[in-house]
ROPA-884106 format. One record per residue: residue number from 1; residue in one letter; x, y, z of N, C-alpha, C, O in turn. Coordinates in steps of 0.05 Angstrom, whole numbers. Each point is the difference from the previous one (the first is absolute). Last residue first. Example, Ala and Ser with C-alpha at 12.3 -4.5 7.8 and 13.67 -1.06 7.14 Angstrom:
NODE   num   residu      npx      npy      npz     capx     capy     capz      cpx      cpy      cpz      opx      opy      opz
NODE     2        S      257      -45      142       16       24        1      -15       22       14       10       22        4
NODE     1        A       -4     -137       -5      -18       24        0       18       24        0       21        0       13
***
This chain:
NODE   num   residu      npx      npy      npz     capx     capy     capz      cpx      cpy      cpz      opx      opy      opz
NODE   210        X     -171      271      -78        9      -19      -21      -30      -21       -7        1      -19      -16
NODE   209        X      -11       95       80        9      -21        1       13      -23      -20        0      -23        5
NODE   208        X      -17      104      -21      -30      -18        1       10      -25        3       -2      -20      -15
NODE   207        X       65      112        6       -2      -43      -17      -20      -16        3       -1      -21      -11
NODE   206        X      -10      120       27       13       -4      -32        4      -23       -7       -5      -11      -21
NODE   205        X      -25       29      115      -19        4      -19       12       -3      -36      -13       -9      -19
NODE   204        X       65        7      104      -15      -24        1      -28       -6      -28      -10      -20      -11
NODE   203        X       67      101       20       19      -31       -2      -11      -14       -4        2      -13      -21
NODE   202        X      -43       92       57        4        1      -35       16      -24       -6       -4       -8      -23
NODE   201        X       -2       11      121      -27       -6      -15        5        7      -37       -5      -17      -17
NODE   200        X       80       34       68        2      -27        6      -22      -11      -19        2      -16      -18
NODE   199        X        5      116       20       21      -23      -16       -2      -29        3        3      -15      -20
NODE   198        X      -36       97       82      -24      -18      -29       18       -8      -12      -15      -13      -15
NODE   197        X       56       52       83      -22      -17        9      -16      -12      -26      -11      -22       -5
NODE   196        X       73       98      -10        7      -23        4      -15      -24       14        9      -22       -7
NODE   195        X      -46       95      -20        2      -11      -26       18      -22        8       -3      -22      -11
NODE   194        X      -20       73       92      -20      -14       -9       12        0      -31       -5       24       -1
NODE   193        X       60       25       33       -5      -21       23      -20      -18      -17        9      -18      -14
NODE   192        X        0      107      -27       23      -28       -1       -6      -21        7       -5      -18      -16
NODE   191        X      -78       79       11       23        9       13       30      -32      -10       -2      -24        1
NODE   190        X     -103       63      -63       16      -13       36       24        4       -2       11        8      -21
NODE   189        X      -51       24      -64      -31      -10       18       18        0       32       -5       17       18
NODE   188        X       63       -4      -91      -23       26       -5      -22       -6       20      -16       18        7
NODE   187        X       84      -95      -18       13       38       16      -24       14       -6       -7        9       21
NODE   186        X      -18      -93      -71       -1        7       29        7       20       15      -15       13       14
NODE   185        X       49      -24     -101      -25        3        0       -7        2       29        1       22       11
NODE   184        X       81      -52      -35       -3       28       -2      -24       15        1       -1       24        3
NODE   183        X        1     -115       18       10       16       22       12       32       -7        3       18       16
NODE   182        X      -28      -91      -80      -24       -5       21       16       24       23      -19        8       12
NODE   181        X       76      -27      -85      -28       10       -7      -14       13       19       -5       24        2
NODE   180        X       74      -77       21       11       30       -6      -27       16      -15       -6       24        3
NODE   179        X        1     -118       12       -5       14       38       14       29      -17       -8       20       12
NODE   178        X        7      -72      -82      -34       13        8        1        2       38      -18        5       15
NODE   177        X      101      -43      -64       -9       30      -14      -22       13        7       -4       24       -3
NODE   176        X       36     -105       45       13       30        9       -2       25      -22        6       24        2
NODE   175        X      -36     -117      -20      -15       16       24       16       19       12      -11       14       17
NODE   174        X       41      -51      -95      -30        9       -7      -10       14       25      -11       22        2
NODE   173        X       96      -71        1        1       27      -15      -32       20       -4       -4       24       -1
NODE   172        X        7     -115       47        7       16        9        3       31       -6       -7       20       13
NODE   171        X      -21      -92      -80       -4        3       23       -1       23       30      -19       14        7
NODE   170        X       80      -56      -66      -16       19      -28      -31       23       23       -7       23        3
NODE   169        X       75      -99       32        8       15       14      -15       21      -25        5       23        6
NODE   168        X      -41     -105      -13        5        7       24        7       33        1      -16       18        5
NODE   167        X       16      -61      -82      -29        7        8        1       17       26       -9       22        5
NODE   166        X       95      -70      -29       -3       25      -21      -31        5       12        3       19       16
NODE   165        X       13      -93       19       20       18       10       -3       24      -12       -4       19       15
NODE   164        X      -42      -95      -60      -15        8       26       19       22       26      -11       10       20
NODE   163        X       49      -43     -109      -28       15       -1       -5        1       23        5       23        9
NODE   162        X       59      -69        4       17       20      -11      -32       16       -9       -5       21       12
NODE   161        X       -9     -103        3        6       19       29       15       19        1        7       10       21
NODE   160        X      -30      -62     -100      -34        1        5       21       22       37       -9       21        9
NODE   159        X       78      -68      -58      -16       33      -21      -30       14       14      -10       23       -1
NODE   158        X       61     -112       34       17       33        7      -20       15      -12      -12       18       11
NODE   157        X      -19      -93      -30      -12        8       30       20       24        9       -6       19       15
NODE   156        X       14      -61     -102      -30       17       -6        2        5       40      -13       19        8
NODE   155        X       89      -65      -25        7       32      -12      -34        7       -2       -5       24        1
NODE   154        X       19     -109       36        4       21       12        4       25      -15       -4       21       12
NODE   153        X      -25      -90      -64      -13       -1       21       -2       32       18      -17       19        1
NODE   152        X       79      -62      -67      -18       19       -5      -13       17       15       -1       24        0
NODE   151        X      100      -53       21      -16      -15        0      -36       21       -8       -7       20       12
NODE   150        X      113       -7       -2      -10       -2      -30      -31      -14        5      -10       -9      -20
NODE   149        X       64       17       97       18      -12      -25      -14       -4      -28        3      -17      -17
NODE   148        X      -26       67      120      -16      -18      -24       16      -27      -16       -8      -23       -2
NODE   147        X       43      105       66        1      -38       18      -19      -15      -31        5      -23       -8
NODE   146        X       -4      111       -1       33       -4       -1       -2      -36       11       12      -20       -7
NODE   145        X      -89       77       25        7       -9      -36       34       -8       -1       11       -5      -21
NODE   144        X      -52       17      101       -9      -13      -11        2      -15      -22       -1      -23       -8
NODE   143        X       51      109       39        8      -27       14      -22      -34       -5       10      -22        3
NODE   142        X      -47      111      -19       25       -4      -23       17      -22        6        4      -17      -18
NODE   141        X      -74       45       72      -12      -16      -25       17       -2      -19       -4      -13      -21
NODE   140        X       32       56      102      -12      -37        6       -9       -1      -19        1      -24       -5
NODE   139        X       31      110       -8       21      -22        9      -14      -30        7        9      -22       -7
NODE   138        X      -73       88       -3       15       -3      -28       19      -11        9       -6      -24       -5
NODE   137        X      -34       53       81      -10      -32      -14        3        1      -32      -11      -18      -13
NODE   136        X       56       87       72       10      -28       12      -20      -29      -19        7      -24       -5
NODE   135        X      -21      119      -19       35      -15       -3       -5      -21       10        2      -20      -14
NODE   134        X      -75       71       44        0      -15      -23       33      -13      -19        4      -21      -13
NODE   133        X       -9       62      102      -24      -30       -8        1       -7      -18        4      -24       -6
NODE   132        X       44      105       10       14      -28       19      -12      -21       -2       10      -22       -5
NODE   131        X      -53      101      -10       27       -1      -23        7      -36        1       -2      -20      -13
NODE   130        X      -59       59       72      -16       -4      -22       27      -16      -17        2      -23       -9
NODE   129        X       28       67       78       -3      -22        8      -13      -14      -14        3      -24        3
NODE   128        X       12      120      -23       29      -20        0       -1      -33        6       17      -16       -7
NODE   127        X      -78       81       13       -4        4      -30       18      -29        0       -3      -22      -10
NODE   126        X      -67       53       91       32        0       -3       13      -15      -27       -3      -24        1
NODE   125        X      -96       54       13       20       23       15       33      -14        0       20       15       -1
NODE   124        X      -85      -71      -31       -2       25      -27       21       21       24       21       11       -8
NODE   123        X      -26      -94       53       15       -2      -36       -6       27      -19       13        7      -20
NODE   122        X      -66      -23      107       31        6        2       17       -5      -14       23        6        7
NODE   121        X     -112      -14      -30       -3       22       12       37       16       16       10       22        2
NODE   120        X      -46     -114      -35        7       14      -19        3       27        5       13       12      -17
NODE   119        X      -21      -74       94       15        4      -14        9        5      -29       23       -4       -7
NODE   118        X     -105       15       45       20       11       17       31      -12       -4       18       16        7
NODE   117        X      -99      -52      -46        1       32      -12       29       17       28       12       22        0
NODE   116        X      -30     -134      -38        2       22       22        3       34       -9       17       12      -13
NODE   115        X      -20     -101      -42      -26        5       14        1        8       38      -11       -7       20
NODE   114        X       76       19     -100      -20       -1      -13      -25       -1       19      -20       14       -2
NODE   113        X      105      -28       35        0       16       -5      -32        9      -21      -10       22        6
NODE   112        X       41     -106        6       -5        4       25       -7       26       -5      -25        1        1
NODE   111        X       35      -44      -70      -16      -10        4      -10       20       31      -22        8        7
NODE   110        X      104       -7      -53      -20        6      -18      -29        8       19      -11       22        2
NODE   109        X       84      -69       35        9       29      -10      -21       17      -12       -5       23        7
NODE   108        X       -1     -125       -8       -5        7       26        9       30        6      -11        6       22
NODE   107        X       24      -46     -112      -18       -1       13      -17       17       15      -18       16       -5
NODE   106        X      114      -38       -6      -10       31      -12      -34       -3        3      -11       19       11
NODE   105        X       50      -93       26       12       20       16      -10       35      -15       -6       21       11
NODE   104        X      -14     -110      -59      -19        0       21        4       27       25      -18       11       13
NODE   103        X       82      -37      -80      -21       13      -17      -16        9       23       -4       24        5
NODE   102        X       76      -66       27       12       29       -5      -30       16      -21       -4       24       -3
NODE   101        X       -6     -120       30       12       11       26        3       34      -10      -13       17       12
NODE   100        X       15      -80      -75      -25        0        8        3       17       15       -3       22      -10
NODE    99        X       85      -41      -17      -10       18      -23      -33       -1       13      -10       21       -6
NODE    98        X       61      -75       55       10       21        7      -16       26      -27       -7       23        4
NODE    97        X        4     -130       13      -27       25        9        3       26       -2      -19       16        2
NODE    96        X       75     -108      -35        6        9       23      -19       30       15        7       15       18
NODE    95        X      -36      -70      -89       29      -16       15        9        6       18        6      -15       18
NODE    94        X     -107       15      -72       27       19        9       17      -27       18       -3      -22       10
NODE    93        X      -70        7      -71       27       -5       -6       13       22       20       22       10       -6
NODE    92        X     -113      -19       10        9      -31       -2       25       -3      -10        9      -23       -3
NODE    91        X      -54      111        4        5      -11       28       13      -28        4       14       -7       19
NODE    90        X      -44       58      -99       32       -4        3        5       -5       35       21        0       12
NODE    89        X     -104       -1      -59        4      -18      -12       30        2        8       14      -20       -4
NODE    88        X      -67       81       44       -9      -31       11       19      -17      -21        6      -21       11
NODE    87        X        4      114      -33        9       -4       27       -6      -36       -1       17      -17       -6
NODE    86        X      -50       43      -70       26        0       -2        9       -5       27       13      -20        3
NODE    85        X     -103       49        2        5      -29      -15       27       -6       -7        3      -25        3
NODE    84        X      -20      106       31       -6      -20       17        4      -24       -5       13      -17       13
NODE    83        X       -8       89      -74       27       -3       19      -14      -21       20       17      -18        4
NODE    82        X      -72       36      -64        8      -17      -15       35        2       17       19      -14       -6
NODE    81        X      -90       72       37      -14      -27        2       25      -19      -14        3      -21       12
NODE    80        X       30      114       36      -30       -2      -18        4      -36       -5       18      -13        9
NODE    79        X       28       90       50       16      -14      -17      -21       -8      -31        1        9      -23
NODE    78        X      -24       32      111       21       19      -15        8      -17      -22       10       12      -19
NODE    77        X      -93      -50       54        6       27        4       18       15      -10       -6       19      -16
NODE    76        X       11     -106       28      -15        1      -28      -10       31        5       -6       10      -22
NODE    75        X       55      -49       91       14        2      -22      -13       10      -30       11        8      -20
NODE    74        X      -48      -14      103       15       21       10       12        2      -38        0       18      -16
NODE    73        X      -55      -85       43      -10       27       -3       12       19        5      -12       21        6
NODE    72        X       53     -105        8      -11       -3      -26      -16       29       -9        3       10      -23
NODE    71        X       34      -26      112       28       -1      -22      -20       10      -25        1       22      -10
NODE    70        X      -78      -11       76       20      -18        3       25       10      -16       -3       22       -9
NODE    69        X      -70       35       79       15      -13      -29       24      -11       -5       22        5        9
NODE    68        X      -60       48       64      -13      -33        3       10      -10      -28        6      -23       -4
NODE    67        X       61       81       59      -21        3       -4      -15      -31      -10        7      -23        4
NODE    66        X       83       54       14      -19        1       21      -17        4       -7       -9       20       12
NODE    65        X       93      -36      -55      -34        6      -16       -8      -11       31        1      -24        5
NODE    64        X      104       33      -16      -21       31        8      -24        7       -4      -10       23       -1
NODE    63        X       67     -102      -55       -2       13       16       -5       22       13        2       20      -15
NODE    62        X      -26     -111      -53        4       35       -1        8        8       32      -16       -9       16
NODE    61        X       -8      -85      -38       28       10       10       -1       26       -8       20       11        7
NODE    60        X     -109      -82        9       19       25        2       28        0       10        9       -6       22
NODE    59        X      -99      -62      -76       22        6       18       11       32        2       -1       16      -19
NODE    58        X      -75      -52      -28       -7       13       30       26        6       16        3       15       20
NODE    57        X      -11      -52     -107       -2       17       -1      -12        9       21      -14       20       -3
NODE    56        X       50     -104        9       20       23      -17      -16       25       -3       16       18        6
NODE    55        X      -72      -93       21       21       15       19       24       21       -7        8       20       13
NODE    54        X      -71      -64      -71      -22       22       16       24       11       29        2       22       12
NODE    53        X       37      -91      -71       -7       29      -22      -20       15       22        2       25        0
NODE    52        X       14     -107       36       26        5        2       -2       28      -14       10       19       13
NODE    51        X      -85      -64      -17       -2       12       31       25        9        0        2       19       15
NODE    50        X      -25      -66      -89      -11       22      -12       11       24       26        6       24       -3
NODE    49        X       19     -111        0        9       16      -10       -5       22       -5       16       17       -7
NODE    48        X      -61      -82       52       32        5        8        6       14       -5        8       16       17
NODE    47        X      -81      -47      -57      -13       23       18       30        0       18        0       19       16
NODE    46        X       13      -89      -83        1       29      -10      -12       27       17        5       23       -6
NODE    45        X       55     -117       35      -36        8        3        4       22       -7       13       16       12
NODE    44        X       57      -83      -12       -5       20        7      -26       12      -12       -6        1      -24
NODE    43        X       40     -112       47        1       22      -18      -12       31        8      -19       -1       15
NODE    42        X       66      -72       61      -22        5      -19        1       19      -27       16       18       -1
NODE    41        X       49      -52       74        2       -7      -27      -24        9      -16        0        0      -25
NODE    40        X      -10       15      120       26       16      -16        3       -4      -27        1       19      -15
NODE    39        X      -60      -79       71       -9       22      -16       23       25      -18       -1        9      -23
NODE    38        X       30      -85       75      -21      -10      -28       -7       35       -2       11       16      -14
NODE    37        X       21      -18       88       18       -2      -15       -5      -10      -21       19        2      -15
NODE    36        X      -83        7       81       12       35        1       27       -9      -33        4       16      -18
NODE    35        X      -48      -94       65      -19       12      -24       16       26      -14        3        5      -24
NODE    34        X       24      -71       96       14        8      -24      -15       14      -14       10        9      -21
NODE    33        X      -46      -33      107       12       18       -3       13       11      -29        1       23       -7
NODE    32        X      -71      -88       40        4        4      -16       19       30       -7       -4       16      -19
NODE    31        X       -7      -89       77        1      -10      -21       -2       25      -18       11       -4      -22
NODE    30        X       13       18      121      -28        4      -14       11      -18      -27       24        6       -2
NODE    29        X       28       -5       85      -23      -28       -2      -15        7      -38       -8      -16      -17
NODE    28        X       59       86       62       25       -8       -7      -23      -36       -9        7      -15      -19
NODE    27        X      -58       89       63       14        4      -36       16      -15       -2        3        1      -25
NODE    26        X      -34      -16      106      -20       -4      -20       14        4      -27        3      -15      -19
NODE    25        X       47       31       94       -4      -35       -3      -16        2      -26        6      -13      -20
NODE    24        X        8       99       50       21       -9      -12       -5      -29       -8        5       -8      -23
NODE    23        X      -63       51       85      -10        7      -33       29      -18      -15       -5      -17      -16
NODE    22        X        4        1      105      -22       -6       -9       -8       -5      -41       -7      -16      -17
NODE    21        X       81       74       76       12      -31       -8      -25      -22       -9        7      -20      -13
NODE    20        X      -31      108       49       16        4      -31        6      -26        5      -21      -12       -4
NODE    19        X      -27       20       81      -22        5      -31       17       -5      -25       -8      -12      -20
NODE    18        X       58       12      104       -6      -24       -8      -26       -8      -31       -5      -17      -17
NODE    17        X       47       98       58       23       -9      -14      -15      -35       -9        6      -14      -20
NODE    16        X      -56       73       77        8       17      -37       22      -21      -14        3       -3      -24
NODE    15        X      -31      -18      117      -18       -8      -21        2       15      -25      -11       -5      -21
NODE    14        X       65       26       92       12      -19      -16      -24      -18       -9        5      -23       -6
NODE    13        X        1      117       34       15       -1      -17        2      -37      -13        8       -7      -22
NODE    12        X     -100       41       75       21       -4        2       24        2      -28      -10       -5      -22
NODE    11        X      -84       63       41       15      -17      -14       25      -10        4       19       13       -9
NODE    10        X     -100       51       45       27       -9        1       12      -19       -9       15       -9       17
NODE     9        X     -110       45        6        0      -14      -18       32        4       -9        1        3      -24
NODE     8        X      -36       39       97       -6      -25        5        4      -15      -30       -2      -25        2
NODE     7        X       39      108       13        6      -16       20       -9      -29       -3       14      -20        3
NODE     6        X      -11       78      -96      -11       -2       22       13      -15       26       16      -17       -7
NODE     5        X       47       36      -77      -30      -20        9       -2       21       19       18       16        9
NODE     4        X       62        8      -50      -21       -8      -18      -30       -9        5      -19        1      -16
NODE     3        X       97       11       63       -2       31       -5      -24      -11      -16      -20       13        4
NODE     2        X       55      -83       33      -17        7       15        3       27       -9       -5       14       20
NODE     1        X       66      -67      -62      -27       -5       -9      -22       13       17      -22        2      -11
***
């Protein structure tokens, strides 16, 4: 306790122990401790509820959203408004999370890459790893649909990330057609070096930031 005090205002250890057996006497005297357990039974208060819906959509399981946006603005972005509403209504039945987990994972793929121009910048130069990303989140949304069992719901949330995959990599194709544009044009003005220096900035400028 003396890292804590002053010299002169030092606090013995065994007036700490005697303050707590103080407070302990009182609450265990207070008449009205049971209150905490009456209230439990209470009925649930609709500003409860509303705060449980203002939390769901602040919650985050997308992963790789370092950023300030929540699950919910991420989703109604690639996905759009009436996948959200489907998400929240199939949150109350997952069983085991794993089909959430693998959407939220293409997501986070999506998401990350979209608001980094440097790593789209190493997806248009290496064709094969573009390749690979995108395989890998048609396998998690096909594995989605395979875990469904026919269920509606999920087949509009495979179809809505199967669109937003197709945009994605539609995407890409677009911007490697206008750096072939943009740089057969350029050779007539500057030197190599510099068209590769301006790739990152023509990146940042085509997705405006998303």
């Amino acid at each position: 306790m003396k890292g804590f005090y002053p010299k002169h205002e030092t606090l013995p250890i065994k007036n700490v122990l005697n303050n707590c057996d103080k407070f302990s006497h009182k609450m265990y005297n207070n008449p009205n401790r049971y209150v905490a357990k009456k209230l439990m039974n209470a009925p649930i208060s609709p500003n409860f509820i509303k705060a449980q819906s203002h939390f769901s959509s602040r919650l985050r399981e997308i992963p790789y959203n370092y950023t300030s946006f929540s699950d919910k603005e991420i989703v109604l972005r690639f996905l759009g408004d009436e996948i959200w509403i489907i998400l929240e209504e199939l949150r109350g039945e997952r069983k085991t999370g794993h089909s959430a987990k693998m959407l939220f994972e293409v997501l986070g793929d999506l998401w990350v890459v979209k608001r980094n121009p440097y790593l789209q910048d190493d997806l248009l130069e290496n064709p094969k790893r573009l390749k690979m990303l995108i395989q890998a989140m048609h396998h998690r949304v096909q594995s989605i649909e395979d875990r469904s069992f026919g269920n509606m719901k999920v087949a509009q949330l495979t179809t809505a990330a199967l669109s937003a995959i197709s945009t994605f990599e539609s995407e890409f194709k677009k911007t490697k057609k206008l750096r072939k544009r943009v740089s057969s044009r350029l050779k007539r003005h500057t030197k190599k070096h510099n068209i590769q220096r301006f790739r990152i900035c023509f990146t940042r400028g085509f997705n405006n930031y998303f």
